[in-house]
C-alpha positions as CSV (number, residue, x, y, z in Angstrom):
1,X,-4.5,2.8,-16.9
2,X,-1.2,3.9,-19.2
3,X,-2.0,1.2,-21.6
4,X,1.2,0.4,-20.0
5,X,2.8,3.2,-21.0
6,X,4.5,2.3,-18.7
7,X,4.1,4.6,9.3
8,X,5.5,5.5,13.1
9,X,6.7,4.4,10.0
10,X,10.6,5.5,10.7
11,X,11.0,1.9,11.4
12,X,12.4,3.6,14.8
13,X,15.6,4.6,13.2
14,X,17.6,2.0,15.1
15,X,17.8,4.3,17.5
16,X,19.4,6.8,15.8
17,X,22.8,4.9,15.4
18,X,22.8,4.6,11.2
19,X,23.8,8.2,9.5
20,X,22.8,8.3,5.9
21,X,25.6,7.5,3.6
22,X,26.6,9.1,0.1
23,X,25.1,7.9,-3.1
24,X,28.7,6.9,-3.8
25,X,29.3,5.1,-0.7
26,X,26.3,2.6,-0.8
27,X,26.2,-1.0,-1.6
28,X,23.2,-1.4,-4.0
29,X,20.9,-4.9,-4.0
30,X,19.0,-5.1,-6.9
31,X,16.4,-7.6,-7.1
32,X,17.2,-11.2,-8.8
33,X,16.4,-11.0,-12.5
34,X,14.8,-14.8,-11.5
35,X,12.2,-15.3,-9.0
36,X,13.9,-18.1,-7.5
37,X,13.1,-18.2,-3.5
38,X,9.1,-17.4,-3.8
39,X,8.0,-18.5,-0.2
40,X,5.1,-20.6,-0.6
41,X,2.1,-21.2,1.7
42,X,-0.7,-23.8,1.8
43,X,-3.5,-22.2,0.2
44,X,-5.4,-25.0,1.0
45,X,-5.6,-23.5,4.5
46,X,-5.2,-19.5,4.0
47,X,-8.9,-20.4,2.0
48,X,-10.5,-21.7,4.7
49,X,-12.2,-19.1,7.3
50,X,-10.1,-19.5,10.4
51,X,-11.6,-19.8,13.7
52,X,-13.0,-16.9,15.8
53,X,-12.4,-16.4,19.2
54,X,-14.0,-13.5,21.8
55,X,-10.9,-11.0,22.8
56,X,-12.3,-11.1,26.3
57,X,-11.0,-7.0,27.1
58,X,-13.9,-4.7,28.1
59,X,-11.5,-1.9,27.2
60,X,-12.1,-3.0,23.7
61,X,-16.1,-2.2,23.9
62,X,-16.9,-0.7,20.6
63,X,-20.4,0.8,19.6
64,X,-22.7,-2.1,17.4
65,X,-21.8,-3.5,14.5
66,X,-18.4,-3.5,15.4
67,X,-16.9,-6.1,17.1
68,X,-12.9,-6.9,18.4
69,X,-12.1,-10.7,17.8
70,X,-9.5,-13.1,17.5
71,X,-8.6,-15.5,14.6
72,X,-6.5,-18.4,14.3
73,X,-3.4,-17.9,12.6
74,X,-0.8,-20.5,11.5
75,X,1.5,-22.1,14.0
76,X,4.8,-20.1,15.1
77,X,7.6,-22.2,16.3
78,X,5.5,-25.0,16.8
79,X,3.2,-23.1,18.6
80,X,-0.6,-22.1,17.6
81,X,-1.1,-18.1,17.2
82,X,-4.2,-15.9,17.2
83,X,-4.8,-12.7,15.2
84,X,-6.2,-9.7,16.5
85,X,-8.7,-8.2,14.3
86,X,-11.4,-5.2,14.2
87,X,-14.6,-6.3,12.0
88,X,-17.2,-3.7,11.4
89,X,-20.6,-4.3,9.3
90,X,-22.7,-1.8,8.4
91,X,-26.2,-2.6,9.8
92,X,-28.9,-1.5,7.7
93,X,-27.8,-3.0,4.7
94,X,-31.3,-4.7,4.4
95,X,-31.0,-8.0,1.6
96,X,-28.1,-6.7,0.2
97,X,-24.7,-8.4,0.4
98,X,-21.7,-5.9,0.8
99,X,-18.3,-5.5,-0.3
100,X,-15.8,-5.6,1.4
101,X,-12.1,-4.4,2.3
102,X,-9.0,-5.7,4.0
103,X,-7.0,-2.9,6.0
104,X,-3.5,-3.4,6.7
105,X,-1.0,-0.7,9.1
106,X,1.7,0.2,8.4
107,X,5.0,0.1,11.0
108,X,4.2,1.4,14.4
109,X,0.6,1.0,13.8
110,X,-2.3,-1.7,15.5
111,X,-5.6,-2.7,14.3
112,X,-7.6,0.6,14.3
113,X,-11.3,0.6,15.3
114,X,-12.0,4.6,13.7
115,X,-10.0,2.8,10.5
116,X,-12.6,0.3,10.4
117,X,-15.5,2.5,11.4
118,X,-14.9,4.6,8.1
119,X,-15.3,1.9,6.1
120,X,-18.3,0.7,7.0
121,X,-19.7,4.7,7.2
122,X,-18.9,3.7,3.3
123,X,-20.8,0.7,3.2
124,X,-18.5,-1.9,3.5
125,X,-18.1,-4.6,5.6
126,X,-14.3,-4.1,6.9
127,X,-11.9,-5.7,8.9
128,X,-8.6,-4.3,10.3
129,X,-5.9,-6.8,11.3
130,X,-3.0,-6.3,13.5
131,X,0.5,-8.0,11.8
132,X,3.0,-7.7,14.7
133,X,1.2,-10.0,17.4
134,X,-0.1,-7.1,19.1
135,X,-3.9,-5.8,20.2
136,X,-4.5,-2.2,21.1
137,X,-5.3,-0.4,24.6
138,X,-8.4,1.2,23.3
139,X,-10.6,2.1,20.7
140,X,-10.5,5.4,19.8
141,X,-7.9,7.7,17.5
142,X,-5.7,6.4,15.3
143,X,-2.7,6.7,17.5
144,X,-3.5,4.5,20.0
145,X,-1.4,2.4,22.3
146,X,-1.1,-1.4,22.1
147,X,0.5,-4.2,23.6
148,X,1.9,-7.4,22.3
149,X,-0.9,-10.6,23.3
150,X,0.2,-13.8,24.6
151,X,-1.0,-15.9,21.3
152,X,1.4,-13.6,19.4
153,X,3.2,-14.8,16.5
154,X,6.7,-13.1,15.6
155,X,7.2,-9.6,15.8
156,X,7.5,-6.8,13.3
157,X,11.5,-6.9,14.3
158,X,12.0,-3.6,11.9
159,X,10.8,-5.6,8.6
160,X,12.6,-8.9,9.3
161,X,15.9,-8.0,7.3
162,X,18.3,-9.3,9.8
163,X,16.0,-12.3,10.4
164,X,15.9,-13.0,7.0
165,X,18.1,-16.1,7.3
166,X,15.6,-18.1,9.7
167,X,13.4,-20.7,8.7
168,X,10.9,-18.6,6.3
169,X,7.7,-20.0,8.0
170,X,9.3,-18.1,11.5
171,X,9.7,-15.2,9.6
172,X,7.5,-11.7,9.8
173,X,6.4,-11.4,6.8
174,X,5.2,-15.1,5.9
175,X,3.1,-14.8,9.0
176,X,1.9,-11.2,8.0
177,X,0.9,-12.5,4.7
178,X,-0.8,-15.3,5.8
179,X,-2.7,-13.6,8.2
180,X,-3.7,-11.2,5.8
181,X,-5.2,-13.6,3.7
182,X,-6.8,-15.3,6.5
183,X,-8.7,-12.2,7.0
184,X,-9.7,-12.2,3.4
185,X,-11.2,-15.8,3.7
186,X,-12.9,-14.6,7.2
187,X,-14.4,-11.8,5.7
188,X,-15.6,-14.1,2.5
189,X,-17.6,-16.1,5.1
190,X,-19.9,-14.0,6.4
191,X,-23.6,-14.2,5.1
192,X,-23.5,-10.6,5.2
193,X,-20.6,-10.5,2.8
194,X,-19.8,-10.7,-1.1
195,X,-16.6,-13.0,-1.6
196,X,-16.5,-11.8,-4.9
197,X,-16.1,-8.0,-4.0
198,X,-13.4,-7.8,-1.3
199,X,-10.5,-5.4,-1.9
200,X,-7.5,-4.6,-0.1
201,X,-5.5,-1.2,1.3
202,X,-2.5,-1.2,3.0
203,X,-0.5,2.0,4.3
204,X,3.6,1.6,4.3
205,X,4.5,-1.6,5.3
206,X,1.0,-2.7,5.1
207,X,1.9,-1.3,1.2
208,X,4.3,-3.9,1.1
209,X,2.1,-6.5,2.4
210,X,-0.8,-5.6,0.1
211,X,1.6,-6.0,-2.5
212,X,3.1,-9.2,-1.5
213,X,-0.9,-11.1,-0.9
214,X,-2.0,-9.9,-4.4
215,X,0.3,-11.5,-6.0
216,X,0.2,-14.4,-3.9
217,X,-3.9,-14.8,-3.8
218,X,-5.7,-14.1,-7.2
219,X,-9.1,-13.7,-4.9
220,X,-8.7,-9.7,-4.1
221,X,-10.7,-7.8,-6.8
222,X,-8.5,-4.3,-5.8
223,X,-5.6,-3.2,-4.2
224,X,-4.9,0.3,-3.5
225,X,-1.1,0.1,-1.9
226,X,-0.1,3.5,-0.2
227,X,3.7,4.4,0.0
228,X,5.0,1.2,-0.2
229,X,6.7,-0.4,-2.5
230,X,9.8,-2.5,-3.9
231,X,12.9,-2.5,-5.0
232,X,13.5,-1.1,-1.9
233,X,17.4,-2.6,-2.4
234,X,17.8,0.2,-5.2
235,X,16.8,3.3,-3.4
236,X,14.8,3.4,0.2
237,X,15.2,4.6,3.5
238,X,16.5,1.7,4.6
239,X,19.6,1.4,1.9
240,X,20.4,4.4,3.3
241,X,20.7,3.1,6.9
242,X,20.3,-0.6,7.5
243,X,21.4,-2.6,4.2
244,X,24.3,-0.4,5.0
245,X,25.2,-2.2,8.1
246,X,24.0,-5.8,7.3
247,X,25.8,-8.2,6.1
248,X,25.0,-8.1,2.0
249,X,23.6,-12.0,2.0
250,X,21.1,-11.4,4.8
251,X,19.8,-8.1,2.5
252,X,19.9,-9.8,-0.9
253,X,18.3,-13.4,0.8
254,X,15.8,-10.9,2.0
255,X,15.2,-9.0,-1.2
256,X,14.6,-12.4,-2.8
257,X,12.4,-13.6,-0.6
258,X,10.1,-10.5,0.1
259,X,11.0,-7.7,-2.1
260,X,7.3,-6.6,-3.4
261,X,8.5,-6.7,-7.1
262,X,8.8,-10.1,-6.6
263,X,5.3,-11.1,-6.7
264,X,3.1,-7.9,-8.8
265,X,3.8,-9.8,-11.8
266,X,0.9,-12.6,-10.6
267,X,-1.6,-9.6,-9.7
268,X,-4.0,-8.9,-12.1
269,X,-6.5,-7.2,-10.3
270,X,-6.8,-3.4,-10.8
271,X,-4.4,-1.5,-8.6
272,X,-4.0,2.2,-7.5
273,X,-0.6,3.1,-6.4
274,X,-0.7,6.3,-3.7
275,X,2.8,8.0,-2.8
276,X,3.7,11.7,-2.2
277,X,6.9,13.2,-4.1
278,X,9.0,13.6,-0.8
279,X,8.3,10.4,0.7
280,X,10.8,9.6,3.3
281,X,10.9,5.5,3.1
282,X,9.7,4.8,-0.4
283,X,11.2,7.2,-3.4
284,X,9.6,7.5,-6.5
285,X,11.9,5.8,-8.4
286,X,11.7,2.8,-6.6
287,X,8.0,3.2,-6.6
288,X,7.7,3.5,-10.4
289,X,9.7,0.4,-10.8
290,X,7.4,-1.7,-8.6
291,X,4.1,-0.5,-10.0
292,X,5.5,-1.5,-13.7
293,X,5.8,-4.9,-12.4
294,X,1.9,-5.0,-12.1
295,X,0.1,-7.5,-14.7
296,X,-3.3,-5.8,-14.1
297,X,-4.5,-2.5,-14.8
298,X,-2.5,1.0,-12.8
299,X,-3.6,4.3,-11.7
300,X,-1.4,6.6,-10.1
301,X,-1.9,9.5,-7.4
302,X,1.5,10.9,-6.1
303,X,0.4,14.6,-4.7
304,X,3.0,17.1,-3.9
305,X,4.6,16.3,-0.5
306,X,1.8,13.6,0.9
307,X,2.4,13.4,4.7
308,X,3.6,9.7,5.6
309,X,0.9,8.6,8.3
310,X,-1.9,6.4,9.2
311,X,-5.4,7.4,8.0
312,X,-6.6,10.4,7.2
313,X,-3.7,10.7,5.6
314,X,-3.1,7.3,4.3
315,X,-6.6,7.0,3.5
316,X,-6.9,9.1,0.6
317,X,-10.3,10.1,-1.1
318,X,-8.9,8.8,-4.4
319,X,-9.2,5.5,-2.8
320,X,-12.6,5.1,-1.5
321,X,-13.4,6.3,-5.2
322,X,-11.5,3.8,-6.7
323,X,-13.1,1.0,-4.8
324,X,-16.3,2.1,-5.0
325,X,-16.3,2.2,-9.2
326,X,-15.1,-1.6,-8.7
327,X,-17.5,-3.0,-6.4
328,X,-20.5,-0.6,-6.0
329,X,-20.6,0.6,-9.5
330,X,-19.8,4.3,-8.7
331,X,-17.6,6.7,-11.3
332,X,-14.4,5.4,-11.9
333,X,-11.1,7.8,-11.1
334,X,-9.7,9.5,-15.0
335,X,-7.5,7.1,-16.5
336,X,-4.7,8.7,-18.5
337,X,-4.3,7.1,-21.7
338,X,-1.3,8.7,-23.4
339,X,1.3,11.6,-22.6
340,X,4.1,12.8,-24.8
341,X,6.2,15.8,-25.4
342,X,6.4,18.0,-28.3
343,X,9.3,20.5,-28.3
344,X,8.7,22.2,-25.0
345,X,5.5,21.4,-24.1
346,X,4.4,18.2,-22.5
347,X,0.8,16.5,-22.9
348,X,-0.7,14.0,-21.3
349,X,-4.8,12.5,-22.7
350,X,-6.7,11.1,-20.3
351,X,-10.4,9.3,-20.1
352,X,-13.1,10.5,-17.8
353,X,-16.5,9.6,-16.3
354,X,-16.3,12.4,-13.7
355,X,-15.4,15.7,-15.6
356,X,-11.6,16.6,-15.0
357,X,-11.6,20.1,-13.3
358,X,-7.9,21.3,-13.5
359,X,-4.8,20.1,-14.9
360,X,-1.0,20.7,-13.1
361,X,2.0,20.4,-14.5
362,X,4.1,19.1,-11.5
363,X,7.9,19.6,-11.9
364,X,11.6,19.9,-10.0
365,X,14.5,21.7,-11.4
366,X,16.8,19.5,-8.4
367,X,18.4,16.4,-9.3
368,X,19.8,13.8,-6.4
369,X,18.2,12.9,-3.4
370,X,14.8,12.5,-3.9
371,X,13.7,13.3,-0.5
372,X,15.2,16.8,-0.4
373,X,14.0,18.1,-3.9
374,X,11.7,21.3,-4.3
375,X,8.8,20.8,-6.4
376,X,6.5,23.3,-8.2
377,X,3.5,22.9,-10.2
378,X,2.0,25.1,-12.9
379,X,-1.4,25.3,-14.8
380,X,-1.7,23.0,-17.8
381,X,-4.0,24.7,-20.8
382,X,-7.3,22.0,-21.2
383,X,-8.4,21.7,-24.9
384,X,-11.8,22.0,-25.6
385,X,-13.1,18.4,-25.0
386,X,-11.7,18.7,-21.3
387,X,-9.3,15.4,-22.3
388,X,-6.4,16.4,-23.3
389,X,-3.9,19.1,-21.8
390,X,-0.4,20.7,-22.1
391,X,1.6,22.9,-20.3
392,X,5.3,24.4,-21.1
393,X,8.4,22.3,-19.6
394,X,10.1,25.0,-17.2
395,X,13.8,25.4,-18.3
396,X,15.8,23.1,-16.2
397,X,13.5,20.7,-15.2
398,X,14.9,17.6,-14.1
399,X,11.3,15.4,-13.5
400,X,8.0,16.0,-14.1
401,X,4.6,14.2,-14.4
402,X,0.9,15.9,-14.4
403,X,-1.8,15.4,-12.1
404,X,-5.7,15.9,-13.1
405,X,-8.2,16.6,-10.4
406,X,-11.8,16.1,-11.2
407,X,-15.1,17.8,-10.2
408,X,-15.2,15.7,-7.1
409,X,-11.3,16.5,-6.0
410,X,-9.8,12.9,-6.7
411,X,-6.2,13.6,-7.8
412,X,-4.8,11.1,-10.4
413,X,-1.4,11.6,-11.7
414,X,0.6,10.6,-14.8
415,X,4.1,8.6,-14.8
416,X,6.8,10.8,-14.1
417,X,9.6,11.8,-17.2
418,X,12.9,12.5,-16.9
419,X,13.5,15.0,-19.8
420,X,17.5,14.7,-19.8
421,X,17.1,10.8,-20.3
């Protein structure tokens, strides 16, 4: 993109006991310069397609072409697991094989049938796992309740931090991961499906999870990662309140081990990185330092004060676009190019296929926390090629970045500046 210029999701708050502390009172946990405690799974096995097994609930009776399975995961404790999984095909795809997409929740969340059922409305063949051992009560809505399964592996346990001394193959996340992948090699499979033209999304912690499997298998064509990211150790919700009350070796083992930043350097597929300016759990500074770790190509869309949720809101348009110009040869999103500033005006030059419509200048005159800043945008003036445009930096502007919105309402956005530094 830059040329490298350069959910429930409140983690249930530990029940309200952690206060947010000072910037001056909190113990920061960078992430290792060295990437010394990778986990490391057999791929030999994620790469096979794990077996299927019928869920059995008639509560879980969708319409056709969806269906509500189990798959095998890897052994927990010594003990075999299943996965629950929706896996929707759209059924008049005549001699054509489809693409496909992986669609991970985020904390709080379950395999969602609707999630699932947009995809496939799009064309592709989609599969929606559950991470936390869990299947849900029904199929309808994206809040739906769910219930942990008795061929569960370990549980979502807020993220795994304090668990993060165990045995990594009983931890959260190695399972999550792994079952992720799993699903990739599942979907791969099918007769009906392209293995060369399976992408990934993943809402919150699901970001994190994307994040984590790209890196880890080289197979996903694109990953589209919404609000989470890394570095979470520098500035997150959760310095704020947990890493504040563990004790610092169980955060920084756990920053080594699963910290996101830890394994974008191996991902060189295109991403898209989705955030909102406001975003409770994952700031944007954190969230600029993790998509910089990407080896493959970045595009941005952070949109003034995105709602945190599961789909719609975690399923933004820009995403279905962006996946669509990999694997079904539609328009691709505008990829910004350059931006600079030139005495008080700041410019940004961007490519298009889809004609940018309007230009924003997206700014904040408040400095500190970045959850509580106000943000304002103003016009940017086009140029006459509709490529490049500029805008005047407000006085007292602390941050600023610009987003373009095409003809079709995609919003990308450029990295954010700092003037002062």
């Amino acid at each position: 993109m830059f040329a490298r210029v350069w959910t429930f999701f409140t983690i249930m708050c530990l029940a309200g006991t952690m206060a947010c502390l000072s910037g001056k009172d909190l113990r920061l946990f960078p992430v290792p310069e060295e990437r010394s405690e990778i986990p490391q799974w057999d791929m030999t096995i994620l790469r096979k397609p794990p077996r299927i097994y019928d869920v059995g609930l008639p509560n879980l009776n969708p319409e056709p072409g969806m269906r509500a399975i189990y798959f095998e995961g890897l052994p927990y404790q010594g003990k075999p697991t299943r996965v629950f999984a929706w896996l929707g095909i759209p059924r008049d795809r005549g001699d054509v094989r489809l693409p496909g997409i992986i669609l991970v929740h985020g904390a709080g969340g379950t395999a969602y049938h609707d999630w699932v059922k947009l995809w496939v409305e799009r064309g592709y063949a989609a599969i929606a796992i559950d991470t936390t051992g869990c299947v849900p009560d029904s199929t309808q809505g994206m809040g739906v309740k769910y219930h942990r399964h008795e061929h569960a592996g370990p549980g979502f346990g807020g993220g795994g931090f304090s668990a993060s001394m165990e045995p990594v193959s009983d931890q959260w996340l190695y399972h999550a991961v792994a079952d992720t992948i799993l699903a990739y090699s599942l979907l791969a499979s099918l007769p009906e499906v392209d293995p060369d033209r399976i992408g990934i999304t993943g809402i919150s912690w699901g970001g994190i999870i994307t994040e984590i499997c790209v890196g880890v298998d080289e197979r996903f064509c694109f990953a589209a990662p919404v609000y989470g990211c890394g570095h979470l150790g520098e500035n997150s919700y959760w310095l704020e309140t947990i890493f504040q009350e563990l004790p610092s070796e169980k955060v920084e083992h756990w920053i080594s081990l699963w910290d996101p930043s830890q394994y974008l350097g191996s991902a060189k597929m295109p991403l898209l990185f989705c955030n909102g300016t406001n975003d409770k759990h994952f700031r944007p500074d954190s969230w600029r330092k993790t998509y910089r770790e990407a080896a493959g190509p970045v595009s941005l869309s952070m949109k003034i004060r995105m709602p945190h949720a599961h789909p719609p809101a975690g399923d933004p348009p820009e995403i279905t676009r962006f996946a669509d110009s990999i694997v079904q040869d539609g328009p691709p999103l505008a990829r910004v190019t350059e931006q600079g500033v030139w005495g008080d005006k700041a410019w940004v030059r961007w490519e298009q296929d889809v004609p940018v419509k309007s230009v924003e200048l997206v700014y904040t005159t408040d400095d500190g926390n970045w959850v509580q800043r106000d943000w304002m945008s103003r016009p940017a003036k086009l140029d006459s090629f509709g490529r490049k445009a500029e805008a005047s930096i407000p006085a007292g502007t602390t941050v600023y970045f610009f987003n373009l919105k095409d003809e079709k309402g995609c919003v990308v956005s450029s990295e954010y500046v700092e003037p002062e530094s």
